[in-house]
Structures are given as C-alpha cells and as structure tokens.
N, CA, C and O atoms as a printed pandas DataFrame, in Angstrom:
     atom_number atom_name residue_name chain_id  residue_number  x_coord  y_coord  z_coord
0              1         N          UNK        A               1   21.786  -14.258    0.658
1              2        CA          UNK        A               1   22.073  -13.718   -0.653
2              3         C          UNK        A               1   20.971  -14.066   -1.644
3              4         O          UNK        A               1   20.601  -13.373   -2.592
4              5         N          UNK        A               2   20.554  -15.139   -1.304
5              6        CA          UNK        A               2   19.503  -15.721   -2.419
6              7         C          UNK        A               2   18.011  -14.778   -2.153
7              8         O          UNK        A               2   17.210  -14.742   -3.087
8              9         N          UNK        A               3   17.682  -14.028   -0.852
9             10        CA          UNK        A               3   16.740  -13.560   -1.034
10            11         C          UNK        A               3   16.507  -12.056   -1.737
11            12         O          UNK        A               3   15.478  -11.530   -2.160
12            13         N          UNK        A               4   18.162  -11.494   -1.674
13            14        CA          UNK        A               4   18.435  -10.435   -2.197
14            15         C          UNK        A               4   17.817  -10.412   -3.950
15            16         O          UNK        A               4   17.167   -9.660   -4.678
16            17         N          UNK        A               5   18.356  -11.467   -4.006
17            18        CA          UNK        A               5   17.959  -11.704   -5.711
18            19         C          UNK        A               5   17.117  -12.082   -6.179
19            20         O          UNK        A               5   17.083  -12.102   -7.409
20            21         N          UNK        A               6   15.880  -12.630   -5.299
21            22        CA          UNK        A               6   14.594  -12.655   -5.394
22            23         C          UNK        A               6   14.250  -11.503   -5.177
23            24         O          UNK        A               6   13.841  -11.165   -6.288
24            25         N          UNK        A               7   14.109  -10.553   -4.450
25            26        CA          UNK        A               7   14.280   -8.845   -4.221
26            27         C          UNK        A               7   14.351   -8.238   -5.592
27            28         O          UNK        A               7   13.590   -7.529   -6.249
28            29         N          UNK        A               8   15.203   -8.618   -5.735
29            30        CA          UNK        A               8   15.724   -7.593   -6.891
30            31         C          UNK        A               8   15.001   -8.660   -8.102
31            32         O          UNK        A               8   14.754   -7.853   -8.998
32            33         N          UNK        A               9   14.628   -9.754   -8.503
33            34        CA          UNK        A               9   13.962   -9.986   -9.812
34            35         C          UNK        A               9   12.833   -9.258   -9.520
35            36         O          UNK        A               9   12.573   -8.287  -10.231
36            37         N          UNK        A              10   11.986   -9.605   -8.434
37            38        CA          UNK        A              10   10.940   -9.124   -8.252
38            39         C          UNK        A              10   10.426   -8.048   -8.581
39            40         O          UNK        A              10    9.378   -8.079   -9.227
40            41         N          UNK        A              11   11.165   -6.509   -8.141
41            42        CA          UNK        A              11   11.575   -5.134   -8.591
42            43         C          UNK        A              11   11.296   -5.523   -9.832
43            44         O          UNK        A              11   10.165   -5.404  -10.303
44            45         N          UNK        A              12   12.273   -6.015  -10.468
45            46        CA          UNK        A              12   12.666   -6.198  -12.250
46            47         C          UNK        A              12   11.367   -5.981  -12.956
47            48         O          UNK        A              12   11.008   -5.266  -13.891
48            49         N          UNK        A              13   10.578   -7.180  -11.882
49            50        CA          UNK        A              13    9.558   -7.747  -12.723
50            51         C          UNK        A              13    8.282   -7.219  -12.601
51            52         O          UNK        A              13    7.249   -7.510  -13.204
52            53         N          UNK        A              14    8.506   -6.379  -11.712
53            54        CA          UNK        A              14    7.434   -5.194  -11.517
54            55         C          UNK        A              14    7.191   -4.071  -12.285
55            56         O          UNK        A              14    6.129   -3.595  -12.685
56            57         N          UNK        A              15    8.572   -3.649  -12.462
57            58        CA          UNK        A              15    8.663   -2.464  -12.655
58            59         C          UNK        A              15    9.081   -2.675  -14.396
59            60         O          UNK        A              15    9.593   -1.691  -14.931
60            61         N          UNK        A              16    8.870   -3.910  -15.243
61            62        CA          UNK        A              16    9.044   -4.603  -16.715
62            63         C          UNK        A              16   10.403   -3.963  -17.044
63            64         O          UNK        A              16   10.422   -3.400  -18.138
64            65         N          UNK        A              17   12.096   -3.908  -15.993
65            66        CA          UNK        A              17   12.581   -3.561  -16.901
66            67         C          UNK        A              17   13.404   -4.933  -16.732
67            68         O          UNK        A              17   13.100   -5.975  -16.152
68            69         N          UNK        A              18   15.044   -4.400  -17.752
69            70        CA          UNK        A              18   16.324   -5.651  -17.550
70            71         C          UNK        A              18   15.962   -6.693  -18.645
71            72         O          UNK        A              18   16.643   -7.718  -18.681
72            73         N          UNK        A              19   14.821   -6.509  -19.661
73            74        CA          UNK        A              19   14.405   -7.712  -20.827
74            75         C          UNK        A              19   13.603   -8.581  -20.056
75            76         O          UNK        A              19   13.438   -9.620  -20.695
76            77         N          UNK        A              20   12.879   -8.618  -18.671
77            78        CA          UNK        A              20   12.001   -9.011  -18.184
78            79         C          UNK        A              20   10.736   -9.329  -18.674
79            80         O          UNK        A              20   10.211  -10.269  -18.079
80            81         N          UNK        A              21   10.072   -8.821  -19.598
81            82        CA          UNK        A              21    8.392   -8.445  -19.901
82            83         C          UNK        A              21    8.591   -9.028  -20.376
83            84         O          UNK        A              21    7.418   -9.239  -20.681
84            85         N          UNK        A              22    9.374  -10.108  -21.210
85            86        CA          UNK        A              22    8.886  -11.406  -22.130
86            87         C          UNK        A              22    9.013  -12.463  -21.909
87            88         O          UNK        A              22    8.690  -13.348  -22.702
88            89         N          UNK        A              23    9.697  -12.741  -20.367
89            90        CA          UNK        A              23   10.304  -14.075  -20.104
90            91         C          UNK        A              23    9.156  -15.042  -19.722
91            92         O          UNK        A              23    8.355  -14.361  -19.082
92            93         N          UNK        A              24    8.695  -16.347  -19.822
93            94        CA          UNK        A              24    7.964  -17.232  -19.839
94            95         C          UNK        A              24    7.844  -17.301  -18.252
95            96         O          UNK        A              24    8.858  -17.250  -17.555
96            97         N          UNK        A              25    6.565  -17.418  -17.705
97            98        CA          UNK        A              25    6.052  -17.437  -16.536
98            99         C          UNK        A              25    6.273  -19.183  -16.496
99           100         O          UNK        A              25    6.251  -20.021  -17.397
100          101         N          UNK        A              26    6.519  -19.304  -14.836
101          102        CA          UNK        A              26    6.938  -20.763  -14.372
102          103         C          UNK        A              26    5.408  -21.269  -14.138
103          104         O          UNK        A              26    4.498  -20.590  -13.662
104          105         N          UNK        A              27    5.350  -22.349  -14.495
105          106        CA          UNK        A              27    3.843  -23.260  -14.495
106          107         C          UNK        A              27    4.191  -24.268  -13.170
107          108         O          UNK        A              27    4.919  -25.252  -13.299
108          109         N          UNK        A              28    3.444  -23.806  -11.622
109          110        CA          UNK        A              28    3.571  -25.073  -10.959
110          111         C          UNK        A              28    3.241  -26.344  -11.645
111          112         O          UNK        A              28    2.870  -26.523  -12.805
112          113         N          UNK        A              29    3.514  -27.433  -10.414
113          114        CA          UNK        A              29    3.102  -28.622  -10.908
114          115         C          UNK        A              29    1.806  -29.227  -10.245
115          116         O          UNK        A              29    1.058  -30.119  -10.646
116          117         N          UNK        A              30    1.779  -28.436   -9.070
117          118        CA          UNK        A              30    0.471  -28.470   -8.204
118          119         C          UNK        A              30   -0.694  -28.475   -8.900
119          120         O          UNK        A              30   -0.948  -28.200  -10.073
120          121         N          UNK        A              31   -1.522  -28.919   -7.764
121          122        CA          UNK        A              31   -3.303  -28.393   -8.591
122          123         C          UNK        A              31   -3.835  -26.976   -8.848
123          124         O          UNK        A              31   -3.179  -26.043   -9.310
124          125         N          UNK        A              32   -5.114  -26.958   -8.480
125          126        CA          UNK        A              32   -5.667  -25.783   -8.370
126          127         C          UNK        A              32   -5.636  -24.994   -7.587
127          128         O          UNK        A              32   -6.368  -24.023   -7.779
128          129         N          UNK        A              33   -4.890  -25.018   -6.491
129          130        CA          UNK        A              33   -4.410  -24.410   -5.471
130          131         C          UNK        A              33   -3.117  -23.736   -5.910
131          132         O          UNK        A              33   -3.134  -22.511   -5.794
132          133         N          UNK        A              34   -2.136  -24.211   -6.331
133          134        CA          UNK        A              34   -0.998  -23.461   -6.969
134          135         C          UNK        A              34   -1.560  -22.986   -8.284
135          136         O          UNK        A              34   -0.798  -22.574   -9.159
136          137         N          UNK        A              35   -2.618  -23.019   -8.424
137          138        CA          UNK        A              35   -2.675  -21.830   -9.922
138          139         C          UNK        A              35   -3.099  -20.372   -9.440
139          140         O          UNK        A              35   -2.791  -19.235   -9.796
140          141         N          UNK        A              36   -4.172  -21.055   -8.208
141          142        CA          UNK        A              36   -4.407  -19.985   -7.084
142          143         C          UNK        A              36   -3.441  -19.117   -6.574
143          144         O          UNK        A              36   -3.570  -17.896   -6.659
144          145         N          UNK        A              37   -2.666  -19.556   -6.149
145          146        CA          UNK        A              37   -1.812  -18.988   -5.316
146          147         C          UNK        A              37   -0.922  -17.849   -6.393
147          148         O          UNK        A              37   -0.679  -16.655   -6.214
148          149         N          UNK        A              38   -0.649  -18.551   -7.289
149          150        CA          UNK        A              38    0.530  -18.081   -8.401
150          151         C          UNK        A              38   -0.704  -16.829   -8.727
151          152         O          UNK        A              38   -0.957  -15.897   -7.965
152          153         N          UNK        A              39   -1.257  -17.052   -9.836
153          154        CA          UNK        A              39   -2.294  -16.195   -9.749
154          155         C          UNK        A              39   -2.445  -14.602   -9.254
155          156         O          UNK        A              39   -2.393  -13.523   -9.844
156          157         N          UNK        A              40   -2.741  -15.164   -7.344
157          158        CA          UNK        A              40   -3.063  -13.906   -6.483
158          159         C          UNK        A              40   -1.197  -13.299   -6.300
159          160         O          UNK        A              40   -0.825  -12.207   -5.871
160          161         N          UNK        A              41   -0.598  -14.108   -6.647
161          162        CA          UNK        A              41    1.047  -13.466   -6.550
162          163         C          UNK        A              41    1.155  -12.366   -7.719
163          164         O          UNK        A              41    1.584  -11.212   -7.727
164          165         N          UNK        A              42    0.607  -13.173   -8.674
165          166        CA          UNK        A              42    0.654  -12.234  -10.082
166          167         C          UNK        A              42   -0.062  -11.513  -10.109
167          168         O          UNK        A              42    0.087  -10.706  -11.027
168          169         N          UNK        A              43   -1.182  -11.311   -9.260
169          170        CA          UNK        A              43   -2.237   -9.974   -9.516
170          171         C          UNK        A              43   -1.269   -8.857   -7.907
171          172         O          UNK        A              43   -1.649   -7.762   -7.494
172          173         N          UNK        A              44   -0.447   -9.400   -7.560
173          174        CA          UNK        A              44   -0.678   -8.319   -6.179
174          175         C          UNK        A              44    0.636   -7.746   -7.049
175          176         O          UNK        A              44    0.747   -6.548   -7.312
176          177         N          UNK        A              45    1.306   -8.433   -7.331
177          178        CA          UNK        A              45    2.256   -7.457   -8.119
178          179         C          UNK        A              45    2.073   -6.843   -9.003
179          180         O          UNK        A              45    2.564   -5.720   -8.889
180          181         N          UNK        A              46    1.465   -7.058  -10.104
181          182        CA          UNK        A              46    0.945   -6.389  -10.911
182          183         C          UNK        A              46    0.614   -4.526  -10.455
183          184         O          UNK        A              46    0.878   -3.427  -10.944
184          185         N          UNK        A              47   -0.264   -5.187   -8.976
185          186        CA          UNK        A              47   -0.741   -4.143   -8.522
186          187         C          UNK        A              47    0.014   -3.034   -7.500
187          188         O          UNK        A              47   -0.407   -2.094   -6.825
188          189         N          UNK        A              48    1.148   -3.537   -7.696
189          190        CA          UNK        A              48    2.136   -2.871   -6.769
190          191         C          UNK        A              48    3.084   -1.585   -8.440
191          192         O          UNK        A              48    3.538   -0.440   -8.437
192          193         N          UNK        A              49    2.970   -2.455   -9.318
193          194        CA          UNK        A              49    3.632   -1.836   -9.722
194          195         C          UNK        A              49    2.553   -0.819  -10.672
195          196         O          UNK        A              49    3.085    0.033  -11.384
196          197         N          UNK        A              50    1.064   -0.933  -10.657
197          198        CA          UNK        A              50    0.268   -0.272  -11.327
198          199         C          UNK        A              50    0.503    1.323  -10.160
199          200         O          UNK        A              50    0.879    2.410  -10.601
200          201         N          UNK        A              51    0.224    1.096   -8.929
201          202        CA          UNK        A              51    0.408    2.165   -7.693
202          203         C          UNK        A              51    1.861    2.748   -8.262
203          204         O          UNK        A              51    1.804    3.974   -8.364
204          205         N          UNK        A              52    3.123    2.207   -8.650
205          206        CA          UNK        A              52    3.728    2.837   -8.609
206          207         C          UNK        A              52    4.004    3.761  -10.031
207          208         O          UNK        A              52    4.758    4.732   -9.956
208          209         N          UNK        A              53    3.297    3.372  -11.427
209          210        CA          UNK        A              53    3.604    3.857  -12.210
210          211         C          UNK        A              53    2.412    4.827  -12.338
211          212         O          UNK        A              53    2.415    5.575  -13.316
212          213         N          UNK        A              54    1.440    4.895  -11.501
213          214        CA          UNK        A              54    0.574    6.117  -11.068
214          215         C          UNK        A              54    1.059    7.061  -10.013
215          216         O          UNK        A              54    0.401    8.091   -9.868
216          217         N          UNK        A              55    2.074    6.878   -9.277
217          218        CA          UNK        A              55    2.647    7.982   -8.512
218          219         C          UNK        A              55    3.581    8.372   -9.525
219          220         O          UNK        A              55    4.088    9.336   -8.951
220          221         N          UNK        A              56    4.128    8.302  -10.563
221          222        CA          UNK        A              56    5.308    8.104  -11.425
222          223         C          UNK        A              56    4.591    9.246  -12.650
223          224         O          UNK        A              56    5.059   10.186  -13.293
224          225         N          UNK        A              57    3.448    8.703  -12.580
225          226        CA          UNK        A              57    2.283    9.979  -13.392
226          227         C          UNK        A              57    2.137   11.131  -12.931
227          228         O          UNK        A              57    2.535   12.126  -13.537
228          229         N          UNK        A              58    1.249   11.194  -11.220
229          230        CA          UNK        A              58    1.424   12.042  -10.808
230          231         C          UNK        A              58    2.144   13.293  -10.744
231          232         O          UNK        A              58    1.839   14.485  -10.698
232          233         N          UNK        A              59    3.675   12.306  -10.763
233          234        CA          UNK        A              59    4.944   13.477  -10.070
234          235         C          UNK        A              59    5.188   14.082  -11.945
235          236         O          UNK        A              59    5.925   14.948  -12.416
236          237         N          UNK        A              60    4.722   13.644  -12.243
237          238        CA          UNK        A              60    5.114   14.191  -13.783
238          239         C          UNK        A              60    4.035   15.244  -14.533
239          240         O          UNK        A              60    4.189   16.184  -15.314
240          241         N          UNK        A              61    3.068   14.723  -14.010
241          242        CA          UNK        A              61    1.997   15.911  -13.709
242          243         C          UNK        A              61    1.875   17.217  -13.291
243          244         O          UNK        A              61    1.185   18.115  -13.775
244          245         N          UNK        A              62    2.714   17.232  -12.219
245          246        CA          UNK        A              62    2.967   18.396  -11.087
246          247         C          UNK        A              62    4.233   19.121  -11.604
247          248         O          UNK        A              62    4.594   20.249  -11.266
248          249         N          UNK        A              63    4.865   18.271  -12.500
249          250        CA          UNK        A              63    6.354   19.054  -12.934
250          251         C          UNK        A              63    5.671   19.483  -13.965
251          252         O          UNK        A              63    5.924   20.683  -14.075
252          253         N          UNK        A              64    4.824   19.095  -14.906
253          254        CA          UNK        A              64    4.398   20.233  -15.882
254          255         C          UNK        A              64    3.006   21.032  -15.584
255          256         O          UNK        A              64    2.241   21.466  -16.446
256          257         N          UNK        A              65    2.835   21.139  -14.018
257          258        CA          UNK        A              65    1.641   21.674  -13.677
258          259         C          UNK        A              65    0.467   21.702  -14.169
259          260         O          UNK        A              65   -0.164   22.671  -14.593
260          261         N          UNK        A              66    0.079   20.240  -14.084
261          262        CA          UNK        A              66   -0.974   20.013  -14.474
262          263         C          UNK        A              66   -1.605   19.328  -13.387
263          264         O          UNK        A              66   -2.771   18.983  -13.574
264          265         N          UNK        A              67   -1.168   19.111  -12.492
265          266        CA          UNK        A              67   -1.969   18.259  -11.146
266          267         C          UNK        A              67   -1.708   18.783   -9.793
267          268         O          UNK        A              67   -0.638   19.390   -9.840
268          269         N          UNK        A              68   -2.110   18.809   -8.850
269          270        CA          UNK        A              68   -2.064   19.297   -7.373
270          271         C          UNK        A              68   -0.985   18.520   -6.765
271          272         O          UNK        A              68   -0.516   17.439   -7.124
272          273         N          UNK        A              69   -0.681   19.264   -5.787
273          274        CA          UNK        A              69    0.774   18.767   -5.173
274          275         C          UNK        A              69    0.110   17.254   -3.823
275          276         O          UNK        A              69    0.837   16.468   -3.215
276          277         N          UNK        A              70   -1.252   17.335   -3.774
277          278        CA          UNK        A              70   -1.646   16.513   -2.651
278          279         C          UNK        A              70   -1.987   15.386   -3.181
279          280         O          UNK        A              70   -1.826   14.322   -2.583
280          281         N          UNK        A              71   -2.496   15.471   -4.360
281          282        CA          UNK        A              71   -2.877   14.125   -5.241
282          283         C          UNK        A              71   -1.410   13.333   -5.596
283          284         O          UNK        A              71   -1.506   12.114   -5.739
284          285         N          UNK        A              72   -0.047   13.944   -5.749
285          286        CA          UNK        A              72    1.329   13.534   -5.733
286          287         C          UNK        A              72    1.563   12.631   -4.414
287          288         O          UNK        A              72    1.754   11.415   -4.448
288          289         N          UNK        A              73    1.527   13.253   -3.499
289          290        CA          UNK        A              73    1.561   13.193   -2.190
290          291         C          UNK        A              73    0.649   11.554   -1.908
291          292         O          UNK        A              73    1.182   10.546   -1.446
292          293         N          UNK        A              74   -0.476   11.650   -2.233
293          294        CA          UNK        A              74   -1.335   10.772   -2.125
294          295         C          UNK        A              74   -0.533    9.286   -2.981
295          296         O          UNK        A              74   -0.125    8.186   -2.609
296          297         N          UNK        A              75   -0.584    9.737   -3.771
297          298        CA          UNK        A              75    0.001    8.437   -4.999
298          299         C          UNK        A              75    1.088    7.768   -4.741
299          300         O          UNK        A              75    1.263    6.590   -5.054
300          301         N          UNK        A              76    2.248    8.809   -3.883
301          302        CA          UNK        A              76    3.576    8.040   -3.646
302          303         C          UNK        A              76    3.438    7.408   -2.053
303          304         O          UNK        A              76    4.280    6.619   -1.625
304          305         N          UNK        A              77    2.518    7.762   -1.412
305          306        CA          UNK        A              77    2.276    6.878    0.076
306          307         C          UNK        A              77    1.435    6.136   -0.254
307          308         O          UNK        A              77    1.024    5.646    0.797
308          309         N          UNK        A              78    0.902    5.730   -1.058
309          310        CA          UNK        A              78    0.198    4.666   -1.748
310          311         C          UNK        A              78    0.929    3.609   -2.307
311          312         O          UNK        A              78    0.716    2.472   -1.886
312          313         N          UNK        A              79    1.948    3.846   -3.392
313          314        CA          UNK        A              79    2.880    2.960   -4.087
314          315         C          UNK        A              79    3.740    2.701   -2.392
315          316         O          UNK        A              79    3.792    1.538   -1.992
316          317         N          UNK        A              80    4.269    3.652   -1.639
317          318        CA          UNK        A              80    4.843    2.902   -0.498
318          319         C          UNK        A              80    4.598    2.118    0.378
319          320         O          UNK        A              80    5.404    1.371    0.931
320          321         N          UNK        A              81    2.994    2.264    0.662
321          322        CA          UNK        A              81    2.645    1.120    1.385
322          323         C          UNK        A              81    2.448   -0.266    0.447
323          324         O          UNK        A              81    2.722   -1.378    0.898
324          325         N          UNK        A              82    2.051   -0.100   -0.613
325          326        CA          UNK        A              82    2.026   -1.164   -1.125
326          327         C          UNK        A              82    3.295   -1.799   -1.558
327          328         O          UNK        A              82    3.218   -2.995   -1.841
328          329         N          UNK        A              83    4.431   -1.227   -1.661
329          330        CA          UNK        A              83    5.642   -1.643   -1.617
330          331         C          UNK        A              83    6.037   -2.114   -0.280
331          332         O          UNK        A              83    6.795   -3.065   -0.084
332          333         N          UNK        A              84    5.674   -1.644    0.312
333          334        CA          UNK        A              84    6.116   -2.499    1.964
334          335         C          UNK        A              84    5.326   -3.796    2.522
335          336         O          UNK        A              84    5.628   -4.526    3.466
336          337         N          UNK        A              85    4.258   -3.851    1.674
337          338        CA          UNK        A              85    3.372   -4.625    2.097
338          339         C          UNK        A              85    3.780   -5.659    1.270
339          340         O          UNK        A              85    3.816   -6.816    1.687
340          341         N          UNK        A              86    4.111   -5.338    0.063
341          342        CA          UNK        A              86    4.992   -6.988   -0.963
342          343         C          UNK        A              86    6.196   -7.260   -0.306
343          344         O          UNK        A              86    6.714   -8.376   -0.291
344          345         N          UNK        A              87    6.791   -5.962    0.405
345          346        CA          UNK        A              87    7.847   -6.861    1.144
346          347         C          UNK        A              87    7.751   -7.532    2.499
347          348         O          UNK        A              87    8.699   -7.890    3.198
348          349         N          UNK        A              88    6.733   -7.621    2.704
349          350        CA          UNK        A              88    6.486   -7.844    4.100
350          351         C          UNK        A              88    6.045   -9.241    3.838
351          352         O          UNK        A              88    6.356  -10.105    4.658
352          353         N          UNK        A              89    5.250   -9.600    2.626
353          354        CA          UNK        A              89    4.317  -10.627    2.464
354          355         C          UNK        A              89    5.834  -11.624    1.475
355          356         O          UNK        A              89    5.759  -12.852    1.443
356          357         N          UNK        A              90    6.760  -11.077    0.946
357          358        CA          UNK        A              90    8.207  -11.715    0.492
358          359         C          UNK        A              90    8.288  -12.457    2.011
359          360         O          UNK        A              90    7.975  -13.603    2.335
360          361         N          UNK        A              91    8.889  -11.229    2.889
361          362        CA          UNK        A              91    9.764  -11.897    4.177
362          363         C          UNK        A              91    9.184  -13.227    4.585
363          364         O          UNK        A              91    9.804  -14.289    4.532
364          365         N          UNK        A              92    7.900  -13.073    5.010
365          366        CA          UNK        A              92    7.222  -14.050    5.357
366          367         C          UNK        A              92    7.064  -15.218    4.487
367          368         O          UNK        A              92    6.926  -16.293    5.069
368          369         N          UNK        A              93    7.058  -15.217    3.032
369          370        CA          UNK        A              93    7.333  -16.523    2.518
370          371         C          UNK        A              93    8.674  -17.015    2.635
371          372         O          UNK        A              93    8.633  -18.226    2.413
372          373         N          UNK        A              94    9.613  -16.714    2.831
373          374        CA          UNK        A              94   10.906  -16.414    2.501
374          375         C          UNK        A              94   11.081  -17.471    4.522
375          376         O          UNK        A              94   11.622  -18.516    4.884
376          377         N          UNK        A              95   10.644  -16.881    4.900
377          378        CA          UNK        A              95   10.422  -17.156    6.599
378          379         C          UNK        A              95    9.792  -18.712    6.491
379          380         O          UNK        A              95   10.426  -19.587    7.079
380          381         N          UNK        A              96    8.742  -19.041    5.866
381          382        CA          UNK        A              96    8.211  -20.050    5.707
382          383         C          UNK        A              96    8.654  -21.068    5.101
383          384         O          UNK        A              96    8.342  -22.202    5.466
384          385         N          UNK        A              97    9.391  -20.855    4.156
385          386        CA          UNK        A              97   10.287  -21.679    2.867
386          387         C          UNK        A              97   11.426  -22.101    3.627
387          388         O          UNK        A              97   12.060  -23.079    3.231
388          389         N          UNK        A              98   11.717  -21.588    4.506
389          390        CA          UNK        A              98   13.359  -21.472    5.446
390          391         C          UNK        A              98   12.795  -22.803    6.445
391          392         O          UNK        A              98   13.453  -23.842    6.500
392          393         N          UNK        A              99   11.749  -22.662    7.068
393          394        CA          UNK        A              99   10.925  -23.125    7.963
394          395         C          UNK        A              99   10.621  -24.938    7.704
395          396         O          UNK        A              99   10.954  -25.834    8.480
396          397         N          UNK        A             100    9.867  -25.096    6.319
397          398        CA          UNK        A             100    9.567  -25.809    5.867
398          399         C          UNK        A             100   10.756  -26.679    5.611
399          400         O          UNK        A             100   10.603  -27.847    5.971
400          401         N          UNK        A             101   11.908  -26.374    5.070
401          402        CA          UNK        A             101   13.326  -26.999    4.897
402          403         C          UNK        A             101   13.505  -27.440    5.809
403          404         O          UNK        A             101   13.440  -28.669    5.781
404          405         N          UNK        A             102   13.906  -26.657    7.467
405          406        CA          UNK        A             102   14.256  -27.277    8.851
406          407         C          UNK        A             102   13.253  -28.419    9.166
407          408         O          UNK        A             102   13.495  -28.996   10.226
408          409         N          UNK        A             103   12.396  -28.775    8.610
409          410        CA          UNK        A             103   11.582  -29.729    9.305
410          411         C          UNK        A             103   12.407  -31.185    9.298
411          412         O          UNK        A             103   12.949  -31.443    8.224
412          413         N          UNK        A             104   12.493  -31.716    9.879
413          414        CA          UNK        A             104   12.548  -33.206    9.540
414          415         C          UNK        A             104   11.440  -34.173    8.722
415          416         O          UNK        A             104   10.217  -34.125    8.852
416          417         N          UNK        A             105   12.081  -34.915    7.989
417          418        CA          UNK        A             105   11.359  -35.826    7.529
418          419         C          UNK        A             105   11.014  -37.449    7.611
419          420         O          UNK        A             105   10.138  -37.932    6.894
C-alpha cells in the first residue's frame, strides 16, 4: 500500500497538481552524494513530466489543426516511455529499500 502512495505523490508531483508545487522539498542528511542523488531524482522527473506536458501540447495542437498527426504520435510514445522508465527505476528502488530492511544487522 505504501508504494501505491508513493505512485501516486509522485504523479502529483509531476504533473504540479493536489497544492503540490509549493510544498518544501525534503533536505537529506547525507553528504554530497545524497544531494546527488536527490538532485538526478529531481531532474528525471522534472523531465518526465516536461515529455508529458509536450505531448499534452501536441494533442492540442492537432485538435485545433495546427500540428501533424505524427509529431502527436511521436510526443505521446515519448512521455510513455519515459513514464515507464520512472516506473521501472521507482520499482527498483522500492525493491532495494525492501532489500536493505531484510538485512540483518
């Protein structure tokens, strides 16, 4: 259940809706490696949701005929792979975090 709702902030927070776009970003406590990391998290999303509010153009384009139906086409298998690819790169932390817990200490 808990990853569902990481799922779904994530969405939220992609896509700036739900009063999202103002909430205070979490500051690891790590070094420079977690600023890193946080960082390339915050730029790939960013960039997931830039793909999708350019297929979002596109299709709005084509409804007032102003753009080609292949450049549409292009934009929304674009936002989809890159949507599958944040979820793919979720599972796997999500896989790892699960992982890291089972260890003994």
């Amino acid at each position: 259940m808990a990853s569902s709702n990481f799922a779904a902030g994530a969405y939220a927070a992609v896509q700036n809706i739900g009063g999202l776009k103002g909430t205070p970003k979490v500051q690891p406590t790590q070094g420079a490696a977690g600023n890193n990391f946080q960082s390339l998290l915050s730029s790939a999303l960013d960039s997931v949701g830039e793909t999708g509010r350019n297929a979002d153009a596109q299709a709005l384009s084509v409804a007032a005929g102003k753009a080609n139906v292949v450049d549409v086409v292009t934009a929304v298998a674009e936002s989809e792979t890159a949507l599958q690819t944040l979820v793919a790169v979720r599972d796997r932390m999500i896989s790892a975090y699960e992982e890291i817990m089972r260890m003994q200490i």
